[in-house]
Residue frames as a rotation matrix with the C-alpha (Angstrom) as fourth column:
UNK 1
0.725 0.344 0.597 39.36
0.350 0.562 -0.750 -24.43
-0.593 0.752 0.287 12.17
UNK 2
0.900 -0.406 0.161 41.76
-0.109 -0.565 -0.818 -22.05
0.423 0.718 -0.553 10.53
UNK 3
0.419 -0.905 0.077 44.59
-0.906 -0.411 0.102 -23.22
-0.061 -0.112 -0.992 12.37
UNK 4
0.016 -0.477 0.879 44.34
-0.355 0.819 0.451 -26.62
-0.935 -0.319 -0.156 11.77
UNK 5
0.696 0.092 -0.712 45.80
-0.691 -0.180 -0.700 -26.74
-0.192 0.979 -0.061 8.46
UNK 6
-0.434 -0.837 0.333 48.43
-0.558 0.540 0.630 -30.06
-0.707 0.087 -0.702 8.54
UNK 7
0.530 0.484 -0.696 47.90
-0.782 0.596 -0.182 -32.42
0.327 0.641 0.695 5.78
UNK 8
-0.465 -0.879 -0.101 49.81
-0.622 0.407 -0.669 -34.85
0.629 -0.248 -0.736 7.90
UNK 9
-0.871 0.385 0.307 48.35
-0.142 0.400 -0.905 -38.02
-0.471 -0.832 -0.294 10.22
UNK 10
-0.558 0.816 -0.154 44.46
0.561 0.507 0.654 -39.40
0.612 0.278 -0.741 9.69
UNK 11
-0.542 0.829 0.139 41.08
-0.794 -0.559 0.239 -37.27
0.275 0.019 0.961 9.96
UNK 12
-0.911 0.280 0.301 38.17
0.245 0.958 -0.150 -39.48
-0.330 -0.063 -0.942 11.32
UNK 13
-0.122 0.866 0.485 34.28
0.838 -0.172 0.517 -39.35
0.531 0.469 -0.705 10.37
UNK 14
0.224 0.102 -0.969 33.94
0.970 -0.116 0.212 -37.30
-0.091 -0.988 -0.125 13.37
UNK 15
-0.195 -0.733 -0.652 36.74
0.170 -0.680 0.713 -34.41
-0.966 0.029 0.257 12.33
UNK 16
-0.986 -0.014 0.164 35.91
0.157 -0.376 0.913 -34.45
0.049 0.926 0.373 8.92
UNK 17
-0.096 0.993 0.065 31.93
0.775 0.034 0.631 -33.77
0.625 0.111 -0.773 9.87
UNK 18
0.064 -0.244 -0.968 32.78
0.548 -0.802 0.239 -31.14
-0.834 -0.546 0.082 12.09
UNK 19
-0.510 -0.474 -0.718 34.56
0.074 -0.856 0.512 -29.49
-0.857 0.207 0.471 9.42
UNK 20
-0.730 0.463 0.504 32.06
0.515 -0.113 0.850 -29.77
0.450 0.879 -0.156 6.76
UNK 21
0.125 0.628 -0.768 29.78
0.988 -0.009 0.153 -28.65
0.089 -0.778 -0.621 9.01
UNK 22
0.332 0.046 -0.942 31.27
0.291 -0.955 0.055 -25.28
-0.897 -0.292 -0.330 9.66
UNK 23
-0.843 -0.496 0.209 32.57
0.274 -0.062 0.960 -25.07
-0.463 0.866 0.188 5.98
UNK 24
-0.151 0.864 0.480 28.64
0.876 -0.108 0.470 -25.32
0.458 0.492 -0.740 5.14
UNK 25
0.509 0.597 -0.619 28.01
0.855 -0.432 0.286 -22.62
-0.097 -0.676 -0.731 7.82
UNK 26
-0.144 -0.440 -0.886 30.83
0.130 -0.896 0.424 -20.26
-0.981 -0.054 0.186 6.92
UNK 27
-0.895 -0.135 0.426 29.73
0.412 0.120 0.903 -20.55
-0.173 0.984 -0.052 3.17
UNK 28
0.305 0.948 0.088 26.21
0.852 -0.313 0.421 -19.43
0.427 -0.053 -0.903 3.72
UNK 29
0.549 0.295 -0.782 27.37
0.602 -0.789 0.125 -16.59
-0.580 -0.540 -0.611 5.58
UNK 30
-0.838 -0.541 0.065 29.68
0.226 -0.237 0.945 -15.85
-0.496 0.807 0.321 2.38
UNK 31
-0.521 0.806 0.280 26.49
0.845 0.533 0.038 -16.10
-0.119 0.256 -0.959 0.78
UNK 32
0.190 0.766 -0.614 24.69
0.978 -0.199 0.056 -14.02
-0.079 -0.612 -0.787 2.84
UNK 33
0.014 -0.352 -0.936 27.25
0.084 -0.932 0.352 -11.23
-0.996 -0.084 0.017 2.24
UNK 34
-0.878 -0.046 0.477 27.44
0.477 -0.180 0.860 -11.91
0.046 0.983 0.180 -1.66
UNK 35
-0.143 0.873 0.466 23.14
0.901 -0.079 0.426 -11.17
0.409 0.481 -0.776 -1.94
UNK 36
0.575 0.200 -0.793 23.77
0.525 -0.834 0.170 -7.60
-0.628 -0.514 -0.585 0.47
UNK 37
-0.394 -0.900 -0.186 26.06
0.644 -0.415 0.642 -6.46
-0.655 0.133 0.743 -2.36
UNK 38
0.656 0.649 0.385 25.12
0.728 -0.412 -0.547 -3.28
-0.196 0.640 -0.743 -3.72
UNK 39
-0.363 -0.832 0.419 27.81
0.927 -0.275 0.255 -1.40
-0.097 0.481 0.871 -6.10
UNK 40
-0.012 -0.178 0.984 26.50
0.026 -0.984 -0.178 2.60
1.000 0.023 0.016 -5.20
UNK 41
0.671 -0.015 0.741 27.36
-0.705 -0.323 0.632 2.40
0.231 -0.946 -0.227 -1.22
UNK 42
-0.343 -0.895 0.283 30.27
-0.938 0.342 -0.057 0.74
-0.046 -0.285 -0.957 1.04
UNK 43
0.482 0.580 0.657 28.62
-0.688 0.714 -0.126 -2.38
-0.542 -0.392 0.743 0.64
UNK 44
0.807 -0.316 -0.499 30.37
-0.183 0.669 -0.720 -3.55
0.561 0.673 0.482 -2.14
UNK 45
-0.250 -0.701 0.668 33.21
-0.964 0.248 -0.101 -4.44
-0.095 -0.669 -0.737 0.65
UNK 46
0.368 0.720 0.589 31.08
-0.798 0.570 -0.197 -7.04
-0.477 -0.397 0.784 1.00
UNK 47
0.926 -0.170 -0.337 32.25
-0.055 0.822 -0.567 -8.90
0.373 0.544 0.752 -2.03
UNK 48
0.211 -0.974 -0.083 35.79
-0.669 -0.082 -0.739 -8.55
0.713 0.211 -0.669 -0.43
UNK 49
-0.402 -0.711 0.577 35.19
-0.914 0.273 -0.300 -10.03
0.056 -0.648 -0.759 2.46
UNK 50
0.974 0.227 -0.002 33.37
-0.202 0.864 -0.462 -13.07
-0.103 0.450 0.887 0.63
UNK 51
0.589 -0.808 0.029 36.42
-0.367 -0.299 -0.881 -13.50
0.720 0.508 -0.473 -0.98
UNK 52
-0.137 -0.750 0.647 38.34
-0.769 -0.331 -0.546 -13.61
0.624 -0.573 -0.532 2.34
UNK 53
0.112 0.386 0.916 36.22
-0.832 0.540 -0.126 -15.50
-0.543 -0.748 0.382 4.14
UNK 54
0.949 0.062 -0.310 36.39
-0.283 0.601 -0.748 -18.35
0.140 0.797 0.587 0.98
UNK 55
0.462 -0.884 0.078 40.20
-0.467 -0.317 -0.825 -17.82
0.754 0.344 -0.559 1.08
UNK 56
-0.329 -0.183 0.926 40.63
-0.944 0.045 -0.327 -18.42
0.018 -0.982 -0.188 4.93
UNK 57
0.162 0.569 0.806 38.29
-0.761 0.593 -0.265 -21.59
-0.629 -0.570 0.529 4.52
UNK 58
0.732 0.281 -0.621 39.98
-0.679 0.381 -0.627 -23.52
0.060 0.881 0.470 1.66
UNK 59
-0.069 -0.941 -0.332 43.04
-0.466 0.325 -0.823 -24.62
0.882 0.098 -0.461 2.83
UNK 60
-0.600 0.069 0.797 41.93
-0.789 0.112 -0.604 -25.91
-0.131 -0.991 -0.012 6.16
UNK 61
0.490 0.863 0.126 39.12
-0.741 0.488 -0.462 -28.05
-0.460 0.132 0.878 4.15
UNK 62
0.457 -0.621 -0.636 41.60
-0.773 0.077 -0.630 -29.02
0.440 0.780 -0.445 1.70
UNK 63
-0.579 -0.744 0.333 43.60
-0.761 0.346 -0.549 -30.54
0.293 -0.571 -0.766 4.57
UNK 64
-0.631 0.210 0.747 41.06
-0.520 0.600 -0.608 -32.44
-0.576 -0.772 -0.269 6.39
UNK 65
0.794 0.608 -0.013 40.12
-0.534 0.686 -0.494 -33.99
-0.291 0.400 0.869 3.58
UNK 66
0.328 -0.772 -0.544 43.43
-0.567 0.300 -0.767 -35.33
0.756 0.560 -0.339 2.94
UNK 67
-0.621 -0.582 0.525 43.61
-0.757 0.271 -0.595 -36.70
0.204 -0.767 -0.609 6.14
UNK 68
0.382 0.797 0.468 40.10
-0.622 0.596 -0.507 -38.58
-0.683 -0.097 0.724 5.95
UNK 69
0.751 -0.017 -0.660 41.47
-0.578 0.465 -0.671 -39.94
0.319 0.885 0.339 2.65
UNK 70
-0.481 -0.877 0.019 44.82
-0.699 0.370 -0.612 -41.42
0.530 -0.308 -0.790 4.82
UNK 71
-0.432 0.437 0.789 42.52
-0.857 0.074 -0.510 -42.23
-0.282 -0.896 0.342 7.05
UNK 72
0.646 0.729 0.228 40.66
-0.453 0.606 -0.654 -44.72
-0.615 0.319 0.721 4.37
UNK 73
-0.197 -0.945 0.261 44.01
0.042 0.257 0.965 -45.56
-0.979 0.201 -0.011 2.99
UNK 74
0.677 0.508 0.533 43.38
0.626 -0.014 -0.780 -43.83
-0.388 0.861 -0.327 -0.28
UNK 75
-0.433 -0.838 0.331 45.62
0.893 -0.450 0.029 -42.12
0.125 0.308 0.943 -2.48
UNK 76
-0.218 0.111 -0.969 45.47
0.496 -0.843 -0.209 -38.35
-0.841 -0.526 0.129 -1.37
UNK 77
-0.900 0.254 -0.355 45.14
-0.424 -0.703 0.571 -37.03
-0.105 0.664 0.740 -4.98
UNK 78
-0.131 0.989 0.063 41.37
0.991 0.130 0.018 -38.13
0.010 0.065 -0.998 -4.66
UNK 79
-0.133 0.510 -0.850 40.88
0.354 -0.776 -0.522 -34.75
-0.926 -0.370 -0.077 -3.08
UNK 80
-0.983 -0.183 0.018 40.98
0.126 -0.600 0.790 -33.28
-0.134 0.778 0.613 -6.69
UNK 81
-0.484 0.873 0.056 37.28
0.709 0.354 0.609 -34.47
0.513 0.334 -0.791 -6.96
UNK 82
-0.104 0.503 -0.858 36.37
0.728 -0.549 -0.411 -31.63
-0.678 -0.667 -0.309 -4.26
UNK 83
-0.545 -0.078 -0.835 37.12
-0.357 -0.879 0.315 -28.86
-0.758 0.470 0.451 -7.46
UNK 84
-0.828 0.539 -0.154 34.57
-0.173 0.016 0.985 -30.82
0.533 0.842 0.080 -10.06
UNK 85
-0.527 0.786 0.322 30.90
-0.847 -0.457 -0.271 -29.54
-0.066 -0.416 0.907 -9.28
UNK 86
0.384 0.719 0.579 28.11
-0.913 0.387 0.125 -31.79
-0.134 -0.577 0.806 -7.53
UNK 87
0.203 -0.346 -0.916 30.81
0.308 0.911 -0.276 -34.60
0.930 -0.226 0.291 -7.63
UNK 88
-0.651 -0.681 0.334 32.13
-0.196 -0.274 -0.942 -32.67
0.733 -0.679 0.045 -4.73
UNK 89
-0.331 0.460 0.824 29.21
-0.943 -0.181 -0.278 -33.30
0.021 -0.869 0.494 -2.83
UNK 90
0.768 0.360 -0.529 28.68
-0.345 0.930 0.132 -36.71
0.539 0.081 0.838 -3.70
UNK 91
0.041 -0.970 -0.238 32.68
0.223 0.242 -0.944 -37.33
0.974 -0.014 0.227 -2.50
UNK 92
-0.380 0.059 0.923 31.94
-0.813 -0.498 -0.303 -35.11
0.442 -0.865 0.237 0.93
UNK 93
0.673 0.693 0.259 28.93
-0.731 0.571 0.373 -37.71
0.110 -0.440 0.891 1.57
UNK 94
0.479 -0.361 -0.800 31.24
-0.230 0.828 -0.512 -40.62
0.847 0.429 0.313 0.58
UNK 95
-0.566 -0.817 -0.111 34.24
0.126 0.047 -0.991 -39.55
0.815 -0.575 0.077 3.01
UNK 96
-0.285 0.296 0.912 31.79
-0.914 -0.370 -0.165 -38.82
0.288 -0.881 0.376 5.57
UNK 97
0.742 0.533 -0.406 30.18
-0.545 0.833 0.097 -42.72
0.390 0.149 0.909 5.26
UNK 98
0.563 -0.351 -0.748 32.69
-0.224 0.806 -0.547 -44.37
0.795 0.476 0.375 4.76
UNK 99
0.997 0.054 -0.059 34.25
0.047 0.202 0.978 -46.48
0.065 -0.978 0.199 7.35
UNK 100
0.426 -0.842 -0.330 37.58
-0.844 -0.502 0.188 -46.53
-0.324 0.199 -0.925 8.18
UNK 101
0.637 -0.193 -0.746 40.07
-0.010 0.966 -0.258 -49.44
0.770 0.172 0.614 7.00
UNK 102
0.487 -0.607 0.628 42.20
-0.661 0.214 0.719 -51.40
-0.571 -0.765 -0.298 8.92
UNK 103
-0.465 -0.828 -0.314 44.59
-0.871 0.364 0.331 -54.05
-0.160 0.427 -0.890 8.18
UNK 104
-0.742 0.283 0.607 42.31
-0.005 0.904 -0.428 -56.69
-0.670 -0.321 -0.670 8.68
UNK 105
0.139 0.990 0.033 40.01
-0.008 0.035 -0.999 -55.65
-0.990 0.139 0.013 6.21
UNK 106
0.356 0.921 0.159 42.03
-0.745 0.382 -0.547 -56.14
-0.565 0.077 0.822 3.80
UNK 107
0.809 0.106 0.578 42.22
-0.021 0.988 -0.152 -59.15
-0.587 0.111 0.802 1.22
UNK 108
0.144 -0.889 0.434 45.33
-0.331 0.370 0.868 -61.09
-0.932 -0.269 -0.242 0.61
Protein backbone atom coordinates (compact mmCIF):
# COMPACT_ATOMS: atom_id res chain seq x y z
CA UNK A 1 0.00 0.00 0.00
CA UNK A 2 2.78 2.40 0.82
CA UNK A 3 4.50 1.89 -2.27
CA UNK A 4 1.90 2.44 -4.49
CA UNK A 5 1.89 6.06 -4.51
CA UNK A 6 1.55 7.15 -8.59
CA UNK A 7 -1.16 9.53 -9.25
CA UNK A 8 -0.84 8.43 -12.82
CA UNK A 9 -3.29 5.81 -14.99
CA UNK A 10 -7.05 4.77 -13.55
CA UNK A 11 -7.92 3.10 -10.02
CA UNK A 12 -11.01 0.75 -10.32
CA UNK A 13 -13.90 0.05 -7.64
CA UNK A 14 -11.93 -2.90 -6.76
CA UNK A 15 -8.37 -0.90 -5.97
CA UNK A 16 -9.94 1.89 -4.52
CA UNK A 17 -11.98 -0.61 -1.91
CA UNK A 18 -9.02 -2.37 -1.08
CA UNK A 19 -7.46 0.74 -0.14
CA UNK A 20 -10.14 2.17 1.90
CA UNK A 21 -10.34 -0.83 3.46
CA UNK A 22 -6.89 -0.93 4.91
CA UNK A 23 -6.89 2.96 5.35
CA UNK A 24 -10.02 2.15 7.75
CA UNK A 25 -7.91 -0.63 9.37
CA UNK A 26 -4.66 1.25 9.72
CA UNK A 27 -6.67 4.25 11.24
CA UNK A 28 -8.22 2.30 14.02
CA UNK A 29 -5.01 0.98 14.92
CA UNK A 30 -3.82 4.81 15.01
CA UNK A 31 -6.66 5.00 17.19
CA UNK A 32 -5.95 2.33 19.23
CA UNK A 33 -2.49 3.82 19.97
CA UNK A 34 -3.92 7.49 20.46
CA UNK A 35 -6.49 5.99 23.66
CA UNK A 36 -3.01 3.94 25.28
CA UNK A 37 -1.47 7.41 25.57
CA UNK A 38 -0.41 8.19 28.91
CA UNK A 39 2.03 11.39 29.39
CA UNK A 40 4.02 9.92 32.91
CA UNK A 41 5.61 6.63 31.11
CA UNK A 42 7.18 5.78 27.48
CA UNK A 43 3.86 5.57 26.24
CA UNK A 44 3.51 8.86 25.12
CA UNK A 45 5.69 7.47 21.96
CA UNK A 46 2.58 6.37 21.18
CA UNK A 47 1.30 9.67 19.95
CA UNK A 48 4.45 9.63 17.65
CA UNK A 49 3.88 6.78 16.07
CA UNK A 50 0.08 7.81 15.40
CA UNK A 51 1.46 10.53 13.72
CA UNK A 52 3.66 8.26 11.54
CA UNK A 53 1.45 5.82 10.87
CA UNK A 54 -1.21 8.86 9.54
CA UNK A 55 1.81 10.29 7.63
CA UNK A 56 2.80 6.96 5.82
CA UNK A 57 -1.03 6.49 4.96
CA UNK A 58 -1.95 9.85 3.33
CA UNK A 59 -0.22 10.03 0.34
CA UNK A 60 -0.90 6.58 -0.92
CA UNK A 61 -4.83 7.36 -0.27
CA UNK A 62 -4.44 10.62 -1.77
CA UNK A 63 -3.25 8.85 -4.93
CA UNK A 64 -5.75 6.21 -5.36
CA UNK A 65 -8.23 8.46 -5.15
CA UNK A 66 -7.00 10.41 -7.95
CA UNK A 67 -6.87 7.59 -10.00
CA UNK A 68 -10.60 6.42 -9.26
CA UNK A 69 -11.49 10.03 -10.15
CA UNK A 70 -9.53 9.43 -13.88
CA UNK A 71 -11.02 6.49 -13.76
CA UNK A 72 -14.73 8.27 -13.75
CA UNK A 73 -13.34 10.90 -15.98
CA UNK A 74 -13.56 13.59 -13.37
CA UNK A 75 -11.50 16.46 -12.79
CA UNK A 76 -8.80 15.26 -10.20
CA UNK A 77 -9.18 18.39 -7.97
CA UNK A 78 -12.44 16.62 -6.64
CA UNK A 79 -10.09 14.88 -4.27
CA UNK A 80 -10.08 18.17 -2.19
CA UNK A 81 -13.51 16.97 -0.80
CA UNK A 82 -11.49 14.05 1.10
CA UNK A 83 -10.05 17.20 3.65
CA UNK A 84 -13.86 18.61 4.44
CA UNK A 85 -15.34 16.38 7.37
CA UNK A 86 -18.27 13.72 6.84
CA UNK A 87 -18.28 14.98 3.15
CA UNK A 88 -15.26 12.80 2.98
CA UNK A 89 -17.17 9.91 3.71
CA UNK A 90 -20.04 10.59 1.72
CA UNK A 91 -17.33 11.13 -1.48
CA UNK A 92 -15.40 7.62 -0.35
CA UNK A 93 -19.03 5.90 -0.70
CA UNK A 94 -19.63 7.82 -3.97
CA UNK A 95 -16.15 6.77 -5.65
CA UNK A 96 -16.64 3.43 -4.38
CA UNK A 97 -20.43 3.17 -6.25
CA UNK A 98 -19.91 4.69 -8.84
CA UNK A 99 -19.50 3.02 -12.10
CA UNK A 100 -16.98 3.59 -14.36
CA UNK A 101 -17.51 5.76 -17.69
CA UNK A 102 -16.78 4.92 -20.98
CA UNK A 103 -17.08 6.63 -24.18
CA UNK A 104 -20.26 5.34 -24.94
CA UNK A 105 -21.89 6.64 -22.08
CA UNK A 106 -21.49 9.68 -22.96
CA UNK A 107 -24.08 12.21 -24.59
CA UNK A 108 -23.37 14.07 -27.73
Amino acid sequence: MFFCTSFKDKAGRTEYGIYIFCSLLIYYFALHLHRQVNLDDERILNIFYQCLIILFSFVPIQAVTTRRLRDLNSNPIFVIFNFIPVLNIAFAFFLLLAKRKTNDDTVN
